[in-house]
VEXRO-652079 format. One record per atom (N, C-alpha, C, O): residue in one letter; x negated, y, z negated. Coordinates in steps of 0.05 Angstrom, whole numbers, padded with zeros to 5 digits, always signed. Layout:
aXYZ/...
***
This chain:
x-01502+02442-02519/x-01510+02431-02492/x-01513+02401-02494/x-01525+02391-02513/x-01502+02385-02474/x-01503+02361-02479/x-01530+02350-02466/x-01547+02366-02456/x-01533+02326-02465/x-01557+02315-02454/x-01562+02306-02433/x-01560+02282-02436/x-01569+02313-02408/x-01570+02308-02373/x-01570+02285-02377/x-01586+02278-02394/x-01553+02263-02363/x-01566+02233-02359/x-01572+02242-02318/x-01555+02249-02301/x-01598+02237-02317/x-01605+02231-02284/x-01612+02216-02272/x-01630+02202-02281/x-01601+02211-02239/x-01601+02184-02227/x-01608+02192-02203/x-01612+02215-02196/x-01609+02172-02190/x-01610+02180-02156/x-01630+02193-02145/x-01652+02185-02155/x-01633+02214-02125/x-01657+02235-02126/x-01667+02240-02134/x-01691+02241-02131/x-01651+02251-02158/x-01658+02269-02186/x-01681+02250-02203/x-01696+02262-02218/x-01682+02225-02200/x-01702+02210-02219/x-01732+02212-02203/x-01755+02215-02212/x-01719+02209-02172/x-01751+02202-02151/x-01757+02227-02158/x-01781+02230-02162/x-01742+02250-02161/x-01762+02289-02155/x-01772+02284-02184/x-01792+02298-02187/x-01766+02271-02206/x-01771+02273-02235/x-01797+02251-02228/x-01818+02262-02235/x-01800+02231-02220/x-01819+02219-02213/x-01842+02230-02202/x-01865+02225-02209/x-01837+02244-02186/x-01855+02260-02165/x-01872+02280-02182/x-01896+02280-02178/x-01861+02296-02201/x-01872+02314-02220/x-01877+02297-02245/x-01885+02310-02264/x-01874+02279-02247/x-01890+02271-02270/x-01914+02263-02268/x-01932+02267-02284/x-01916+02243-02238/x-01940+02231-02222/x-01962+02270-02218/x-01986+02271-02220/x-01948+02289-02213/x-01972+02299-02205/x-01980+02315-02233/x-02004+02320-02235/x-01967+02322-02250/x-01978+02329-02276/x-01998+02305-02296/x-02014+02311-02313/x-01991+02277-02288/x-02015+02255-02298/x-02035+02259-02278/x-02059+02263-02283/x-02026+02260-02255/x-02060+02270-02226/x-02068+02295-02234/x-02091+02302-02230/x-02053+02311-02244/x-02077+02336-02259/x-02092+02332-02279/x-02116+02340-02281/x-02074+02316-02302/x-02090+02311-02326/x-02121+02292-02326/x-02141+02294-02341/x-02113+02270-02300/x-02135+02249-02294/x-02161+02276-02279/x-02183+02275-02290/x-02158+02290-02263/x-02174+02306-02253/x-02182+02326-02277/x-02205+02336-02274/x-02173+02331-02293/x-02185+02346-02317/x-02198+02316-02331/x-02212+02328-02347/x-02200+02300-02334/x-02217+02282-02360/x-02236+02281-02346/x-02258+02283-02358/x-02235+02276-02314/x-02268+02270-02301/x-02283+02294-02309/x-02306+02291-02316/x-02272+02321-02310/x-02292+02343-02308/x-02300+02349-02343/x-02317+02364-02350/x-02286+02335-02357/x-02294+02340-02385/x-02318+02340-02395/x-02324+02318-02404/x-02345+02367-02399/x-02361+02356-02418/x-02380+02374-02426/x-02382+02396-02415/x-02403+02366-02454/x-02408+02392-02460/x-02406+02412-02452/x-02404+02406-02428/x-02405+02432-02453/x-02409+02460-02461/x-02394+02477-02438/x-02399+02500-02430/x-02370+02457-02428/x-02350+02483-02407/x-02333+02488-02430/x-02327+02478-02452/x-02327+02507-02414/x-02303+02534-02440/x-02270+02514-02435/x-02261+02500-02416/x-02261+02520-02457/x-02227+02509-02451/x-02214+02531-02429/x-02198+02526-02412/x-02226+02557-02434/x-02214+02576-02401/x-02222+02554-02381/x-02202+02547-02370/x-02243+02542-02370/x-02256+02527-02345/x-02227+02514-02348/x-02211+02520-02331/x-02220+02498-02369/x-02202+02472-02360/x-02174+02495-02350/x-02159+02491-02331/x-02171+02522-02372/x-02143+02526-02361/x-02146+02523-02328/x-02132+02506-02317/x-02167+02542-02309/x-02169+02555-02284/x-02177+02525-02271/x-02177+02528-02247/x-02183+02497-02279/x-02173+02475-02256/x-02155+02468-02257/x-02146+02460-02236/x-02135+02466-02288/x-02098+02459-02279/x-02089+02485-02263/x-02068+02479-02250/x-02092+02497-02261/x-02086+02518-02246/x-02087+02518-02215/x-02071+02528-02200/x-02113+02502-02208/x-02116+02505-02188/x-02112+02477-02174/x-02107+02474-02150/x-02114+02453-02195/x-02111+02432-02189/x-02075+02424-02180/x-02066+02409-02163/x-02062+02440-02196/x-02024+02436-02197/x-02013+02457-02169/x-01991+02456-02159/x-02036+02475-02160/x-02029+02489-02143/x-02035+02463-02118/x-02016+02457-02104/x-02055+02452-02115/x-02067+02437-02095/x-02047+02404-02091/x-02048+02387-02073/x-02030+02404-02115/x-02010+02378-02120/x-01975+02390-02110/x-01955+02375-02108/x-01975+02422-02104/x-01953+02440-02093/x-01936+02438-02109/x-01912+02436-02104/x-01953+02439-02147/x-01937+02441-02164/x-01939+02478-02170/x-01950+02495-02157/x-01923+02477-02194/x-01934+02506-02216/x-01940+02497-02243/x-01932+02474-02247/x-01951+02507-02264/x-01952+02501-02289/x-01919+02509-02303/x-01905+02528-02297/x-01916+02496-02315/x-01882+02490-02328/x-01904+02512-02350/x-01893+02534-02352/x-01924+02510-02361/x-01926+02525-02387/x-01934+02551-02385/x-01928+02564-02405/x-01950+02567-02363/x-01953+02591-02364/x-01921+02611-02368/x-01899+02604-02362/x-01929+02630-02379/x-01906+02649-02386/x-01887+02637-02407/x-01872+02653-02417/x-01886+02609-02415/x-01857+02599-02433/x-01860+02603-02448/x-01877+02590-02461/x-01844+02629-02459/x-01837+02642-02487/x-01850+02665-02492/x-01842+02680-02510/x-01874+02673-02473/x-01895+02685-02473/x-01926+02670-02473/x-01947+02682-02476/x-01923+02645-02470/x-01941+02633-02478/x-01970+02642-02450/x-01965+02637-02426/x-01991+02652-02456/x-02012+02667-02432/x-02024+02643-02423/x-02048+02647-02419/x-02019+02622-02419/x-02044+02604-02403/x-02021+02582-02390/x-01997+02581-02390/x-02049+02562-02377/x-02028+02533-02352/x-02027+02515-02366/x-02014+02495-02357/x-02042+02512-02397/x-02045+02489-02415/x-02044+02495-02435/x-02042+02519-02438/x-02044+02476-02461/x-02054+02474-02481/x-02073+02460-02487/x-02071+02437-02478/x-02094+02467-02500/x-02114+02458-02503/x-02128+02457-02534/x-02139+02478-02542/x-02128+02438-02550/x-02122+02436-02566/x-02153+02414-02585/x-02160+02392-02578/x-02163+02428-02604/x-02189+02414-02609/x-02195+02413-02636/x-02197+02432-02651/x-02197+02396-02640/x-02206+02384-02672/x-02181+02387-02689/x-02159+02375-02687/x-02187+02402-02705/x-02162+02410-02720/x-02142+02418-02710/x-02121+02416-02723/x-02141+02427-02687/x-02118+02442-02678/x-02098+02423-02667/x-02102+02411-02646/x-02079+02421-02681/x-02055+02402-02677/x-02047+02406-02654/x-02053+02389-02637/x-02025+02437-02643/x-02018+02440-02617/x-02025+02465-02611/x-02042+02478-02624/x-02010+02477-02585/x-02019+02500-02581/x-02042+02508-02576/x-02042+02533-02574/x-02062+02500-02572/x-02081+02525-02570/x-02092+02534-02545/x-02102+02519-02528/x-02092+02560-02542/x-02095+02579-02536/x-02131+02574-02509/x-02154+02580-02515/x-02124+02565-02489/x-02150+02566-02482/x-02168+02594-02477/x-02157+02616-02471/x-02193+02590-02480/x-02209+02613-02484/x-02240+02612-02472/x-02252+02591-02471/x-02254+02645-02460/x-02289+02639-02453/x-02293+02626-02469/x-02297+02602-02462/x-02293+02633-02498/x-02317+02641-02517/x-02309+02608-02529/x-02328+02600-02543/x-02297+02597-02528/x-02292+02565-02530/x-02308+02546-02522/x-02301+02537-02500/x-02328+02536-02530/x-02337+02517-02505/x-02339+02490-02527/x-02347+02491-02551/x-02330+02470-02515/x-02341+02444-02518/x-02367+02431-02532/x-02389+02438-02522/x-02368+02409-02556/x-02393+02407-02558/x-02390+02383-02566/x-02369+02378-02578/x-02407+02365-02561/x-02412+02338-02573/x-02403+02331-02599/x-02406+02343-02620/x-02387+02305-02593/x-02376+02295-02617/x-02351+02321-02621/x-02349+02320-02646/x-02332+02341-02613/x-02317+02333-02611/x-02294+02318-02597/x-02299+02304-02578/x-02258+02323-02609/x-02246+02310-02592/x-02223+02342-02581/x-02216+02363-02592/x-02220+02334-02561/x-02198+02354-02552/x-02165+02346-02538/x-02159+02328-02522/x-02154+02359-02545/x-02123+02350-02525/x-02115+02366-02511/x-02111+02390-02517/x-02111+02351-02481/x-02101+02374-02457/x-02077+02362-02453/x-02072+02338-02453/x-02062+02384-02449/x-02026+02389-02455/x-02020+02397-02426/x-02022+02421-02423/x-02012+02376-02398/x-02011+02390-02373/x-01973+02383-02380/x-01958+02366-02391/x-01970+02411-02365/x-01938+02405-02354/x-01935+02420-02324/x-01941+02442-02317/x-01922+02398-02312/x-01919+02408-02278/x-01889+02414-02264/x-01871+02398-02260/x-01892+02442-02257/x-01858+02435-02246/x-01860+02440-02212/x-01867+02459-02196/x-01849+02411-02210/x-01853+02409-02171/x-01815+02407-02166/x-01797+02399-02181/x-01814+02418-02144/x-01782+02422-02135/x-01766+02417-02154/x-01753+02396-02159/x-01766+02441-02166/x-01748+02439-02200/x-01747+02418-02214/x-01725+02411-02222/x-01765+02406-02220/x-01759+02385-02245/x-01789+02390-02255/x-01807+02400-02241/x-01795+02379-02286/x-01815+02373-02302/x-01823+02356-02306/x-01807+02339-02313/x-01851+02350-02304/x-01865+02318-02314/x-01889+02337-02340/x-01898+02359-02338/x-01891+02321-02356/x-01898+02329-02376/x-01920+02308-02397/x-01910+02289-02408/x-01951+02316-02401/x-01970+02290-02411/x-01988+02306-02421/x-01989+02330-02418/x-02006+02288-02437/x-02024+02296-02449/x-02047+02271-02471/x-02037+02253-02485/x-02071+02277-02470/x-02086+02260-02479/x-02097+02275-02487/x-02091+02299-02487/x-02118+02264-02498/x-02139+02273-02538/x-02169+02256-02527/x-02170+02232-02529/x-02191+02271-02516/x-02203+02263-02503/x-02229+02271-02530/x-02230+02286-02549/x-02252+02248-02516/x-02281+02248-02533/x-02301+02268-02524/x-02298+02268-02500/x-02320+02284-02529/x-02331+02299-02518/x-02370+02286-02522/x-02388+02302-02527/x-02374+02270-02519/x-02399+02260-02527/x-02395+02238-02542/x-02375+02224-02539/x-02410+02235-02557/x-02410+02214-02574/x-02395+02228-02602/x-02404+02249-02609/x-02373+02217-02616/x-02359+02226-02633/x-02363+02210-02653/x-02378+02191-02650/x-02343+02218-02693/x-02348+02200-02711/x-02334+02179-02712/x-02314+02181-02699/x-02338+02158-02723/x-02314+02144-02729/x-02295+02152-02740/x-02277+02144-02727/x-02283+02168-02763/x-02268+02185-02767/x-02252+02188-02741/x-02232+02174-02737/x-02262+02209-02720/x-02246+02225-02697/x-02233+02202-02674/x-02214+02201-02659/x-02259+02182-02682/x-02249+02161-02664/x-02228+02139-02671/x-02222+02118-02659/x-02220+02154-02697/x-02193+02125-02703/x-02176+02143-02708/x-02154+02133-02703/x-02174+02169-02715/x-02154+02182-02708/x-02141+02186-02677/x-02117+02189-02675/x-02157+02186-02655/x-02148+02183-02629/x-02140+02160-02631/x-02115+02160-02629/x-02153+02130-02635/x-02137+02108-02631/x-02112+02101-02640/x-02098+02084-02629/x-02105+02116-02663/x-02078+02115-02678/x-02069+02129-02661/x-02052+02117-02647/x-02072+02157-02652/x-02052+02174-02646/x-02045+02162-02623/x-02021+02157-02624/x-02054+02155-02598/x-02046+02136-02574/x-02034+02113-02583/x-02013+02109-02571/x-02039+02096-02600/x-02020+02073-02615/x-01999+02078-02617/x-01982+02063-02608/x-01991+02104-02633/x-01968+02108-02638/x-01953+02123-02617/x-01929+02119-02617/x-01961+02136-02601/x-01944+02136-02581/x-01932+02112-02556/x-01914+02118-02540/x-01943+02091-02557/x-01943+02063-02548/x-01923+02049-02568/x-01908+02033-02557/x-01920+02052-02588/x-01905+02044-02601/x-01881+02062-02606/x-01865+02047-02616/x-01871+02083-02604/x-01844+02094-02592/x-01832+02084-02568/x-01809+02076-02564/x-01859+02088-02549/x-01840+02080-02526/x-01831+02053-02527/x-01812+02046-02513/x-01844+02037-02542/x-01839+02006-02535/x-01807+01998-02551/x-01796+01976-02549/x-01795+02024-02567/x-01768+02016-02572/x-01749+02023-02560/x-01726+02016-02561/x-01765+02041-02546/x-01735+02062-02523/x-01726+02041-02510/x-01742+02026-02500/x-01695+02036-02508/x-01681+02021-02483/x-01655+02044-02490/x-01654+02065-02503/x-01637+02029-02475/x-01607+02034-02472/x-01597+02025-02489/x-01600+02000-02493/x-01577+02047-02511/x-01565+02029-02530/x-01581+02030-02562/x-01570+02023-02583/x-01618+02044-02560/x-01626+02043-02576/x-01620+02067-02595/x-01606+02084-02585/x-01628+02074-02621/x-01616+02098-02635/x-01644+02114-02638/x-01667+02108-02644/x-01631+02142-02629/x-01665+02158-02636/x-01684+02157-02653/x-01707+02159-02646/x-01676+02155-02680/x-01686+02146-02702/x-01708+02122-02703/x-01725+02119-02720/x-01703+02105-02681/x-01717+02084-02680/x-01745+02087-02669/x-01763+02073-02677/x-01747+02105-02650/x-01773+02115-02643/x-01790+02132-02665/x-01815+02129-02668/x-01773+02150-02679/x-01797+02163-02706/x-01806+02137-02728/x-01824+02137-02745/x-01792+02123-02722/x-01788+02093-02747/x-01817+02085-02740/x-01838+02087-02753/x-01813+02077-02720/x-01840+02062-02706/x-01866+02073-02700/x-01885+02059-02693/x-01869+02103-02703/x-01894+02120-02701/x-01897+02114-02729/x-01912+02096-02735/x-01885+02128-02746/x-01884+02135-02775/x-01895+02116-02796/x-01909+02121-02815/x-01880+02085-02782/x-01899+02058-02798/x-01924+02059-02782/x-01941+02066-02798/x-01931+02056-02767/x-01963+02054-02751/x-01976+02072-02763/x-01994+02064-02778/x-01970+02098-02761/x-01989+02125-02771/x-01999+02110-02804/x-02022+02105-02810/x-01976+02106-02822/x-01983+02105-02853/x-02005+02080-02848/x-02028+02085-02850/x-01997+02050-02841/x-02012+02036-02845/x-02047+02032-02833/x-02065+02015-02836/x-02043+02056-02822/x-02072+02066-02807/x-02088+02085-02828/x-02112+02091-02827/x-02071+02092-02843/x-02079+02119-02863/x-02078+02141-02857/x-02091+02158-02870/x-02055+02150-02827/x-02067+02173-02820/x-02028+02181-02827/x-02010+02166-02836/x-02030+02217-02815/x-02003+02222-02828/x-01989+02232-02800/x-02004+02230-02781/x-01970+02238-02796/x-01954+02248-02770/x-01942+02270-02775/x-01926+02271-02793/x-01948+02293-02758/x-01934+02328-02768/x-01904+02318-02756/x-01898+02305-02736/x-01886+02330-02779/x-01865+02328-02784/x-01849+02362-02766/x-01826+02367-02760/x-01867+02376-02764/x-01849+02404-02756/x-01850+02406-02718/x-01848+02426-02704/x-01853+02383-02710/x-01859+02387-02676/x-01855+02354-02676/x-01860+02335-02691/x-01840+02358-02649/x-01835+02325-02635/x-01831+02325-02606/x-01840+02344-02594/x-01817+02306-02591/x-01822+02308-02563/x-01786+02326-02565/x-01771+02334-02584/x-01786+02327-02534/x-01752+02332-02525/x-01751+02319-02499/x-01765+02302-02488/x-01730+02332-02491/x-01711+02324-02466/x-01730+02344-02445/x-01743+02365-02448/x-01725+02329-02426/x-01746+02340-02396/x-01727+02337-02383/x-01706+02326-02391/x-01733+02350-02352/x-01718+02349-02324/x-01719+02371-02316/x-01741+02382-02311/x-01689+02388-02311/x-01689+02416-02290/x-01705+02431-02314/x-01717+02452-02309/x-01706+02423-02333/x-01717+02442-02356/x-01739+02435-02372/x-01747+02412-02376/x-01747+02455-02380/x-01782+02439-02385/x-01774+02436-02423/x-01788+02423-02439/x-01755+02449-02430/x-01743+02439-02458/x-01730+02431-02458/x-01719+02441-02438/x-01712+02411-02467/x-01680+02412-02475/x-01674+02384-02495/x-01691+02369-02504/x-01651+02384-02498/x-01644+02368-02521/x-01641+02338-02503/x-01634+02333-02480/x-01650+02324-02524/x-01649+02315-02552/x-01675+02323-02562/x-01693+02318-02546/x-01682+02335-02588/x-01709+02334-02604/x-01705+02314-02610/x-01683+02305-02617/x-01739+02297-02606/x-01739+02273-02613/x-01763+02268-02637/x-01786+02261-02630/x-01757+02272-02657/x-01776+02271-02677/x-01786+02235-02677/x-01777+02215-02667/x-01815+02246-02699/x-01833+02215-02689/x-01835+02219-02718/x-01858+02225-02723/x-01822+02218-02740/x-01818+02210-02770/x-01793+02195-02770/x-01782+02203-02750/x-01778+02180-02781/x-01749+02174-02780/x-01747+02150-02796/x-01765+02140-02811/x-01721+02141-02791/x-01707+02108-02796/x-01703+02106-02778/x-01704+02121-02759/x-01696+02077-02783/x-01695+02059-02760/x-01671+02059-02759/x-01660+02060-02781/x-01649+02056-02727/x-01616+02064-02735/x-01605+02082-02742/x-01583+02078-02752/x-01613+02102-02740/x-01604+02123-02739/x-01600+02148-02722/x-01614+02143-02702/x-01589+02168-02720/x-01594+02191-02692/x-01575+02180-02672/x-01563+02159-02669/x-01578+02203-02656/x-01556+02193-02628/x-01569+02168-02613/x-01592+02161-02615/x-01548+02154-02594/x-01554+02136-02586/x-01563+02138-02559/x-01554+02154-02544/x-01591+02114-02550/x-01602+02137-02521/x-01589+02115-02501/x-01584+02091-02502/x-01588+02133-02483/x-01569+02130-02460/x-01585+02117-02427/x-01607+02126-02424/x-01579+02106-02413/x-01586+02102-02391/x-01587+02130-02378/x-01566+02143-02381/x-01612+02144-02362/x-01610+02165-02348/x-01615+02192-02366/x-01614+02215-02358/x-01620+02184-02396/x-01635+02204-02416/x-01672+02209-02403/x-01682+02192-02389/x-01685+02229-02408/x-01711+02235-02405/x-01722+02244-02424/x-01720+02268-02430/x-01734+02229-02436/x-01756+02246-02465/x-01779+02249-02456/x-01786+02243-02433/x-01798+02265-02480/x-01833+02264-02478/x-01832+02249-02510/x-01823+02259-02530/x-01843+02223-02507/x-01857+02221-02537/x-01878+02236-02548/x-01890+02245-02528/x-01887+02243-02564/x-01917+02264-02561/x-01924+02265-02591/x-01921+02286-02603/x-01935+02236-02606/x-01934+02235-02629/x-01958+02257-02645/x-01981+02251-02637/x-01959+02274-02661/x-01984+02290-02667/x-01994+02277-02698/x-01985+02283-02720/x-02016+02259-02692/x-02022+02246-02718/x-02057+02268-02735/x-02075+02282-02725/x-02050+02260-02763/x-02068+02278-02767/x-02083+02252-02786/x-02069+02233-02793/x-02118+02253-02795/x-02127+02246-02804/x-02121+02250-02835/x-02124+02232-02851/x-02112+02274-02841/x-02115+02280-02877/x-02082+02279-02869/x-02071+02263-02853/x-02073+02302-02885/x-02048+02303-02893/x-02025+02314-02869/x-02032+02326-02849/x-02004+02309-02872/x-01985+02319-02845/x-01975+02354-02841/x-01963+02365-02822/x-01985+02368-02868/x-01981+02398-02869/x-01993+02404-02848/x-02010+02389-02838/x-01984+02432-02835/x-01996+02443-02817/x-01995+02480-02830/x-01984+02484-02851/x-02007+02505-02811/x-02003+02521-02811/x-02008+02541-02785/x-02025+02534-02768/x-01995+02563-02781/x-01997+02569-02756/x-02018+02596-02753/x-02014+02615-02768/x-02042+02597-02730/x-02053+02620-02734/x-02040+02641-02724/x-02023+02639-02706/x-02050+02665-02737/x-02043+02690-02729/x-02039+02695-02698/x-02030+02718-02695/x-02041+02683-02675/x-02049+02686-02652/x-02011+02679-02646/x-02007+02674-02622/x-01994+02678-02660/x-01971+02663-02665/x-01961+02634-02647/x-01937+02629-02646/x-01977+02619-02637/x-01988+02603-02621/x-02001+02567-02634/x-01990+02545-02636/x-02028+02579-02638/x-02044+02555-02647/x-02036+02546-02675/x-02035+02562-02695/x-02031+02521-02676/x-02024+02499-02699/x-02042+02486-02706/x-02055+02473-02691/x-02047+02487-02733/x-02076+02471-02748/x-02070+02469-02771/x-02058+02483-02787/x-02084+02441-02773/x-02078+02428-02804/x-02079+02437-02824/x-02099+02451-02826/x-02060+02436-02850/x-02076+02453-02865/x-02095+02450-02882/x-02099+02468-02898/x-02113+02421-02881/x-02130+02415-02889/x-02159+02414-02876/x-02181+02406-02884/x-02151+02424-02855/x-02171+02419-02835/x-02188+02388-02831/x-02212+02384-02830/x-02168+02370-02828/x-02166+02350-02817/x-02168+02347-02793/x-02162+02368-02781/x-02176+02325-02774/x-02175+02321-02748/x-02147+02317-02743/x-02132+02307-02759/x-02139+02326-02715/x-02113+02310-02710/x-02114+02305-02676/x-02129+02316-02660/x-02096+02285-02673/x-02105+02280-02650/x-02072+02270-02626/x-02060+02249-02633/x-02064+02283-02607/x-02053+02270-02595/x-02041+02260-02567/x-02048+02275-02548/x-02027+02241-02562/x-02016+02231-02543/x-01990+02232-02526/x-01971+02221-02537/x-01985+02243-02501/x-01951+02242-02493/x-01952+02236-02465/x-01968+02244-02448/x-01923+02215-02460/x-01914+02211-02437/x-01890+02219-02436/x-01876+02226-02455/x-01883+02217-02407/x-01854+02227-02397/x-01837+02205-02395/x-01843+02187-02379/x-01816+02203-02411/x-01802+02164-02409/x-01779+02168-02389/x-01772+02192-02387/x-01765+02151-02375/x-01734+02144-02370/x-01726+02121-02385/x-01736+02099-02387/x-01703+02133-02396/x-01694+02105-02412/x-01669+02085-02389/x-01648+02095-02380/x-01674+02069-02386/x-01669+02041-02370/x-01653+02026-02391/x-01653+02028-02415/x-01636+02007-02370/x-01619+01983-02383/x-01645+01969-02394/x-01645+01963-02418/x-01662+01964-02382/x-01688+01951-02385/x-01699+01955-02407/x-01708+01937-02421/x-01700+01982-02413/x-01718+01986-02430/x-01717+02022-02431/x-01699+02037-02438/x-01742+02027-02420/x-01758+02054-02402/x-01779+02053-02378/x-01792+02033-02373/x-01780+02072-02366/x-01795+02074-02349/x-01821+02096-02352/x-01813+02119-02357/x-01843+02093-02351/x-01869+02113-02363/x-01870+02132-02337/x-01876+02124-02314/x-01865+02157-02341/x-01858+02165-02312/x-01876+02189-02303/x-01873+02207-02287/x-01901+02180-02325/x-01928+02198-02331/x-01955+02174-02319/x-01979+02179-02323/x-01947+02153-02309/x-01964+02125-02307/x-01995+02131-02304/x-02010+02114-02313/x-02005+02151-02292/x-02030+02149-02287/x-02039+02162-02308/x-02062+02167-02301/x-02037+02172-02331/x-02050+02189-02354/x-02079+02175-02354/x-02076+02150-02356/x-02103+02183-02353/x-02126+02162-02355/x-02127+02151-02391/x-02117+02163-02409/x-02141+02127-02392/x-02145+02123-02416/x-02172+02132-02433/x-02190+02144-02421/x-02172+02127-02458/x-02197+02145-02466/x-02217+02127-02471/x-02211+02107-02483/x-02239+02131-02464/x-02267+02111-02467/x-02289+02116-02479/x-02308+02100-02480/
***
C-alpha cells in the first residue's frame, strides 16, 4: 500500500479531527486529579468526542475494549483503563485520545503530573515532550524518515533516558493506521523520503532506565522491563514545502 499524500478538503476534514481530539485531550487534563479511576477518564473521552460529533478511532481496534489509552508510570503504552485504577499523587500518567470526525483521524497524547511528582518522573516527561519537538522540527518536504528517529534518539541518550525501539508513530487520515511506520531510533538520511501531503503521528515513548519493554498478559498493556518510568508525547503532523504543520495545535502543556 502506498502512502496517501492529502490536499484540499481532505487536509481541512484532517484538520477538523485533529483540532477536536487535542479539545478532548485539553478537557481531560483540566479534570485530572487524585483519586479518579482511569475508567472516569475513559467515560469523559467518550462523552467529551461524542459532544465534539466525533467517535473514538480507538474503541473496538483490533479488539481493543476502551475510547483511550491510558497509560501510568511504568506503563509505556496501552493501558487498559480501569475502576479499581485510581490516581495518586506524584504520579505521572499518559492519555492516548484518537478522534474520527467525517472519516478522517486526528490523533494526540500527553504524560501528565498527578500532584506533586519526583524529579526523576519529572525529567522523564520533560525529555519525552523534548523529543517529540525535536522530530517534528525536522519533518519538511524532501526530508528522509530516518531523520526524525535520528533526532529523538540523540536527545533521549544525552538526557540519560532510553527510547522503546518496538512502537513508533504511523501514517494517519481515512485510517487511523497506515504506512509509513515511523520509528523514533534511526540515522540521519536514511528511509523513504517524506513527501508534501504525507500525515504522521510522532509519539516518541522515552523510558527512564532501559528501552526493553514487556507485554502484560492482558495482551494489551506495555511496561518496562525494568520498571522504569516512561513517559510520553504525540502530535498529528502535515508535512509542508515549509516544513510541517502541527495539526494536533491545542494539546495543553504540562505544568
Amino acid at each position: 500500500m502506498g502512502i496517501p499524500l492529502l490536499k484540499g478538503t481532505e487536509i481541512d476534514r484532517l484538520r477538523l479531527a485533529g483540532q477536536a481530539a487535542a479539545g478532548t485531550l485539553a478537557h481531560i487534563a483540566s479534570r485530572l486529579v487524585p483519586g479518579i479511576s482511569t475508567a472516569d477518564i475513559d467515560a469523559w473521552v467518550r462523552e467529551d468526542t461524542a459532544r465534539r460529533g466525533g467517535t473514538p478511532s480507538q474503541l473496538g481496534y483490533k479488539g481493543f475494549p476502551a475510547t483511550v489509552c491510558t497509560s501510568r508510570n511504568q506503563v509505556v503504552c496501552h493501558g487498559i483503563p480501569r475502576p479499581d485504577e485510581r490516581l495518586a499523587p506524584g504520579d505521572i500518567v499518559n492519555v492516548d485520545v484518537t478522534t474520527c470526525l467525517n472519516g478522517f483521524h486526528g490523533d494526540t497524547s500527553a504524560t501528565f503530573f498527578i500532584g506533586e511528582v519526583s524529579p526523576e518522573a519529572r525529567h522523564v516527561v520533560d525529555v519525552a515532550r523534548r523529543c517529540r519537538d525535536a522530530g517534528i522540527a525536522v519533518v519538511r518536504h524532501g526530508a528522509k524518515l530516518g531523520d526524525i528517529g535520528a533526532a529523538i534518539q540523540e536527545l533521549a541518550h544525552a538526557e540519560g533516558c532510553s527510547v522503546v525501539e518496538e512502537f513508533g508513530g504511523h501514517g494517519i487520515g481515512r485510517s487511523m493506521h497506515g504506512p509509513p511506520h515511523v520509528p523514533h531510533v534511526g540515522r540521519k538520511g536514511t528511509g523513504i523520503t517524506l513527501r508534501s501531503g504525507m500525515v504522521l503521528t510522532i509519539e516518541p515513548m522515552v523510558n527512564l532506565g532501559r528501552p526493553e519493554i514487556r507485554l502484560l498478559p492482558d495482551g494489551w498493556t506495555v511496561v518496562t522491563a525494568d520498571g522504569s518510568l516512561s513517559a510520553q508525547f504525540e502530535h498529528t503532523v502535515l508535512v509542508t514545502r515549509e516544513g510541517c504543520e502541527v495539526l494536533t495545535p491545542v494539546c495543553p502543556p504540562v505544568v
